[in-house]
C-alpha positions as CSV (number, residue, x, y, z in Angstrom):
1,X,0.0,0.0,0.0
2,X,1.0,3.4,-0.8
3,X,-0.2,6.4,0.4
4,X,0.8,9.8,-0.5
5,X,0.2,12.7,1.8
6,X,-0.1,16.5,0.7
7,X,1.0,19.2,3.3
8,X,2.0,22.8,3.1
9,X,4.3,25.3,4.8
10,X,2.5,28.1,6.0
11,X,3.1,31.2,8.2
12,X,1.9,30.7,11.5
13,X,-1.2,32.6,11.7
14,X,-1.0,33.9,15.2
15,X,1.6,36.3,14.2
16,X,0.8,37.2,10.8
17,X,0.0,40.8,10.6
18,X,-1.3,43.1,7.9
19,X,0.6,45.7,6.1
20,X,-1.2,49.3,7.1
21,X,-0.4,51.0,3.5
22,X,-0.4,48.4,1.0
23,X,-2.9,45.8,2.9
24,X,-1.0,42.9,2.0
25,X,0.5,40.6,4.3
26,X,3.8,40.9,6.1
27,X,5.9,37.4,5.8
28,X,8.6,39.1,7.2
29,X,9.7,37.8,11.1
30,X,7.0,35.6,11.1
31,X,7.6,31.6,11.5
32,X,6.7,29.3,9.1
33,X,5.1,25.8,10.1
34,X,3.6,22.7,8.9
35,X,0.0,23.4,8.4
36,X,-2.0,22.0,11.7
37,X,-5.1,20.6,9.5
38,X,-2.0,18.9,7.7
39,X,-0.8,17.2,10.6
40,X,-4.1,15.2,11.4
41,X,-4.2,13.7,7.5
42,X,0.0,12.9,7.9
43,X,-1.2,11.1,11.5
44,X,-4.1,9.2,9.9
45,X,-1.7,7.8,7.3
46,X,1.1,6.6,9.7
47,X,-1.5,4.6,11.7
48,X,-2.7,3.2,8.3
49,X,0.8,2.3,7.6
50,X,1.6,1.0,11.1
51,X,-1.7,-1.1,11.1
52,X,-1.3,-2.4,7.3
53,X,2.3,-1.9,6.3
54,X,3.0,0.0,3.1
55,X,4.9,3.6,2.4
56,X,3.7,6.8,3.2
57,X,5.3,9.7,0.7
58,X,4.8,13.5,1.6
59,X,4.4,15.8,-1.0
60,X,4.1,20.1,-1.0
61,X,4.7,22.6,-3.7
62,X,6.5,25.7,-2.8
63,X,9.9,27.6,-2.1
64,X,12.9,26.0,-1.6
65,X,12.3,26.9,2.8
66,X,9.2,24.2,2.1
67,X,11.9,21.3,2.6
68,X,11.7,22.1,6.1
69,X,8.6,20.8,6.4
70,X,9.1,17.8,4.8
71,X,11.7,17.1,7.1
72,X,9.8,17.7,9.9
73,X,7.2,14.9,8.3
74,X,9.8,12.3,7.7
75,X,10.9,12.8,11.1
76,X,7.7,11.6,12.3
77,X,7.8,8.6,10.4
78,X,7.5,9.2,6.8
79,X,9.2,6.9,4.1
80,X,9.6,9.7,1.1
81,X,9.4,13.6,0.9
82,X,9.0,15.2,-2.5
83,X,9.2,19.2,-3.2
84,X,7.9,20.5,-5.8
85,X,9.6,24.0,-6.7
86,X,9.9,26.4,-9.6
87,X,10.1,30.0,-10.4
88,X,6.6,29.1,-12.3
89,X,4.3,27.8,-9.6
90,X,5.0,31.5,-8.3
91,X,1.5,33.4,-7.4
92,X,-0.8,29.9,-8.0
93,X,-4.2,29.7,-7.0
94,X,-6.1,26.7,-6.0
95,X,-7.0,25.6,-9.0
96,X,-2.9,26.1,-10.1
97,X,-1.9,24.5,-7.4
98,X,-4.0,21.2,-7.8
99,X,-2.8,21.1,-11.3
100,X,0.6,20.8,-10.1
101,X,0.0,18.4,-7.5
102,X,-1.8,16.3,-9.8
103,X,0.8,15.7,-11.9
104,X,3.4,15.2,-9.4
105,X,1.2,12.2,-8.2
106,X,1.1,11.1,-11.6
107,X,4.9,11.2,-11.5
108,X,4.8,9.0,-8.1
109,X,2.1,6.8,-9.1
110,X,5.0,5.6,-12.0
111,X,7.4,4.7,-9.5
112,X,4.9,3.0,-7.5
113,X,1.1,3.0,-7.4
114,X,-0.7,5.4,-5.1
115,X,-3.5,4.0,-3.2
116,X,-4.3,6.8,-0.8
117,X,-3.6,10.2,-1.1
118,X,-4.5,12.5,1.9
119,X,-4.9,15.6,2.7
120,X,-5.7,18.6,5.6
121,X,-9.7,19.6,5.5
122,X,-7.8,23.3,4.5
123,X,-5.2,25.2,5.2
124,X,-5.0,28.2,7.8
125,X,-3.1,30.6,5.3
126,X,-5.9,30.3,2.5
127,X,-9.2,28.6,3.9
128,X,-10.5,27.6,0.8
129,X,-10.7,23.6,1.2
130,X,-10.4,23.7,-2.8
131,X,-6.9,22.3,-3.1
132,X,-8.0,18.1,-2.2
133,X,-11.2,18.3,-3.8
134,X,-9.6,19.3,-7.3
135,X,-6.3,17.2,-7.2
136,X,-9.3,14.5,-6.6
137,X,-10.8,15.6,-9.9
138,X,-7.8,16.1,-11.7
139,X,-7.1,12.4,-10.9
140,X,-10.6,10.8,-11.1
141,X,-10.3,8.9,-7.6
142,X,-12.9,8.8,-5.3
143,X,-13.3,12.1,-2.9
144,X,-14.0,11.7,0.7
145,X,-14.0,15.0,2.3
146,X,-14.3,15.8,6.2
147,X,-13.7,12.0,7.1
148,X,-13.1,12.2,11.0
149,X,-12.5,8.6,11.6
150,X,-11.1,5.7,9.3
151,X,-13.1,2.1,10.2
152,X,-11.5,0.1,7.7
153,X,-9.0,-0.6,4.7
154,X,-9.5,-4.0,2.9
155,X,-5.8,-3.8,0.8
156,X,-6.9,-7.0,-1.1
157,X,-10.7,-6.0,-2.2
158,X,-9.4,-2.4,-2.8
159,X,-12.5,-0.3,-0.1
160,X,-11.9,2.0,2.6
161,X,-14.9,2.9,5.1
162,X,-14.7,6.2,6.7
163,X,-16.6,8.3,9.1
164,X,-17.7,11.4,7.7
165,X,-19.0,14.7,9.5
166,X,-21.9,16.5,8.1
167,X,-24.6,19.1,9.4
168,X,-26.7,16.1,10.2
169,X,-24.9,14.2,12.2
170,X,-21.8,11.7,11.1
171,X,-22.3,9.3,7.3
172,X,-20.6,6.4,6.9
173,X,-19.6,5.9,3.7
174,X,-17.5,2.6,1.7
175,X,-15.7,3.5,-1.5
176,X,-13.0,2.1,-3.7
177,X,-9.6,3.1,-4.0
178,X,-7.2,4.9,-5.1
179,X,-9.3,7.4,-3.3
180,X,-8.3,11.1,-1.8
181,X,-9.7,11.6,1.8
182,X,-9.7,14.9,3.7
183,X,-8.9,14.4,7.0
184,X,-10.8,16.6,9.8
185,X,-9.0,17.7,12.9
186,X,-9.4,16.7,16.1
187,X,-9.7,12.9,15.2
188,X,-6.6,11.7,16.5
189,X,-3.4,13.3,17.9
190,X,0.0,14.1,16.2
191,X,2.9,11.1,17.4
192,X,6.0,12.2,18.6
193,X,9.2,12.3,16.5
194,X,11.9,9.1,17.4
195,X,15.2,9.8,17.9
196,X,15.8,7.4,14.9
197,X,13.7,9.2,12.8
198,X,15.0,12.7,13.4
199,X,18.2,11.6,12.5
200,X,17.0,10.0,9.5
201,X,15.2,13.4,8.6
202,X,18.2,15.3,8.6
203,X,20.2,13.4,6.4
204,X,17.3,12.3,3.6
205,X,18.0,13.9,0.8
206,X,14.9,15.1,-0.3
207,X,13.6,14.9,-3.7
208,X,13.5,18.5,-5.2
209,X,11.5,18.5,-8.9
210,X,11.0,20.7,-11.2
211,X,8.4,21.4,-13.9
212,X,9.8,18.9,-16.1
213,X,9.9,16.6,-13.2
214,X,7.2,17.1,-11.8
215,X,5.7,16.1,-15.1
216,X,3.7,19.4,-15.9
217,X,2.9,19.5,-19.6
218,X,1.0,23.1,-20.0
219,X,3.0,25.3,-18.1
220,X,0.2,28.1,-18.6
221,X,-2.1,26.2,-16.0
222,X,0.5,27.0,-13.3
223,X,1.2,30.3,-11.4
224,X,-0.7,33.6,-12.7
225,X,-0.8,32.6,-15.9
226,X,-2.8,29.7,-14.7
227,X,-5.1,31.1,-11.8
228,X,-8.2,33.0,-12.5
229,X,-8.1,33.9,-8.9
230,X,-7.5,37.9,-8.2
231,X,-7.2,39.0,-4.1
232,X,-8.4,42.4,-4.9
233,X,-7.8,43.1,-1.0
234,X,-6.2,41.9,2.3
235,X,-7.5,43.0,5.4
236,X,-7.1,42.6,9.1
237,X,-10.8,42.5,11.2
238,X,-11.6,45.9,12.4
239,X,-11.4,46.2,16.2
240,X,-14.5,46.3,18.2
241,X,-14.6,49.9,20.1
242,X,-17.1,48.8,22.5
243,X,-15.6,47.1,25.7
244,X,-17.0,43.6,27.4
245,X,-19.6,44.4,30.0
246,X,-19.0,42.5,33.5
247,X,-22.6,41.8,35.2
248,X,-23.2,40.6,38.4
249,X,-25.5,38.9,40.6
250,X,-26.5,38.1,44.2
251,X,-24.7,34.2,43.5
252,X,-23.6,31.9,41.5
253,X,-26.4,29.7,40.7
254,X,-28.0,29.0,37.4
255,X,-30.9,30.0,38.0
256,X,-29.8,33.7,39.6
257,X,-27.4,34.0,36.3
258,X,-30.0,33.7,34.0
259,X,-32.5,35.8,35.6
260,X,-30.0,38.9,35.6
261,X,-28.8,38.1,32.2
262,X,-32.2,37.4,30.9
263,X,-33.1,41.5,32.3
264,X,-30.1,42.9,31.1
265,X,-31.4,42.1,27.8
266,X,-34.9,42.8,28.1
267,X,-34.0,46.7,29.1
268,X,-31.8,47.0,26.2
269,X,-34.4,45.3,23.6
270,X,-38.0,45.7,24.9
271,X,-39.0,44.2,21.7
272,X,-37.6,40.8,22.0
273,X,-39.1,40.4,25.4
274,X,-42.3,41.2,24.0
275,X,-41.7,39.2,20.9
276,X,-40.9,36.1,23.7
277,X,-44.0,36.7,25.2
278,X,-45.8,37.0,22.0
279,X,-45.0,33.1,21.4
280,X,-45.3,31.8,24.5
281,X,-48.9,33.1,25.1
């Protein structure tokens, strides 16, 4: 079994800030790490592999810095790392960026056949959740977004069940593989790095392709010739002027909180009370 994992560098959000004059984002001084939602999807395929055997392969496109990252992942217990870099993936949009991921899977899937390939629900940086659904498409496997739990792999009938979060309530749902599955978080918790395996991380020499081998044939599908996507503006939240109001009551009960929150409310919007009491009569 082989499954390939897809994981980006991004800056850390807590420290991002916004540029005051020209509203775009200031990289400089701030950290870069792997992407959290990253993590849970890298997890879920080590305990595949540790449960089934096979290779797990971790895969980003970006700057040359994004090698970091996939140190970080083999140190944790991946077999492969593969960067994808070049001055034309610069400025790509979702639907650039599955493109290139796409075909370096293809490329992958030559030296040995992917089964899996997995992926954060989104990333923190961009928030889009586009980038797994349209590697999926690119590919024509199987999608299986949200999945929050694996149940089951059978390796030899080729199906996967998975436990998959909706608004309803959770769906379990059996497909066929090769199949791309994007992993929610919270479902399980990131291992810690071996000794072994941070040693082995820092000597891996990490395979660094270009476009030619990353196997990209149309070259105007990647970067800004290839995204349709335009930011027009990037903006931080404005902050709220109005200060957090501290209300207190005789104790600490339930039933005294609610009363004194309950009036608070009412004096400030006499309609809603009467709206309540509207209903309930």
């Amino acid at each position: 079994m082989h499954i390939v994992v897809c994981i980006k560098q991004v800056p850390d959000s807590a420290q991002i800030r916004v540029h005051p004059v020209t509203n775009t984002i200031m990289r400089q001084g701030v950290p870069a790490i792997v992407n959290p939602y990253d993590l849970y999807a890298l997890e879920e395929a080590l305990r595949l592999k540790d449960q089934y055997g096979g290779r797990v392969t971790v895969l980003t496109m970006g700057p040359p810095m994004a090698e970091a990252a996939l140190r970080k992942a083999i140190s944790y217990g991946a077999d492969d790392a593969v960067l994808v870099t070049d001055r034309v993936f610069a400025g790509s949009d979702t639907l650039a960026t599955s493109y290139a991921l796409a075909s370096a899977i293809q490329q992958i899937h030559k030296d040995m056949p992917v089964d899996l390939v997995f992926t954060g629900k989104q990333t923190i940086d961009g928030d889009t959740a586009q980038v797994g659904p349209g590697v999926a498409k690119r590919l024509d496997m199987q999608l299986l977004t949200y999945v929050s739990k694996v149940r089951s792999l059978d390796t030899e009938k080729h199906e996967i069940v998975v436990e998959r979060r909706s608004e309803g309530g959770v769906q379990v749902l059996k497909t066929s593989t090769p199949s791309l599955i994007t992993v929610l978080e919270g479902n399980n918790e990131m291992r810690f790095a071996t000794m072994a395996n941070m040693f082995r991380a820092s000597r891996y020499p990490v395979k660094i392709w270009n476009k030619e081998t990353a196997g990209i044939e149309d070259v105007t599908k990647t970067g800004l010739k290839g995204s349709p996507t335009v930011v027009s503006k990037v903006f931080a939240p404005t902050p709220r002027a109005v200060k957090a109001e501290i209300i207190q009551c005789e104790s600490g009960e339930p039933r005294d909180l609610s009363v004194t929150l309950l009036a608070k409310m009412f004096a400030r919007h006499p309609k809603l009370e009467r709206e309540i009491a509207k209903r309930a009569g």
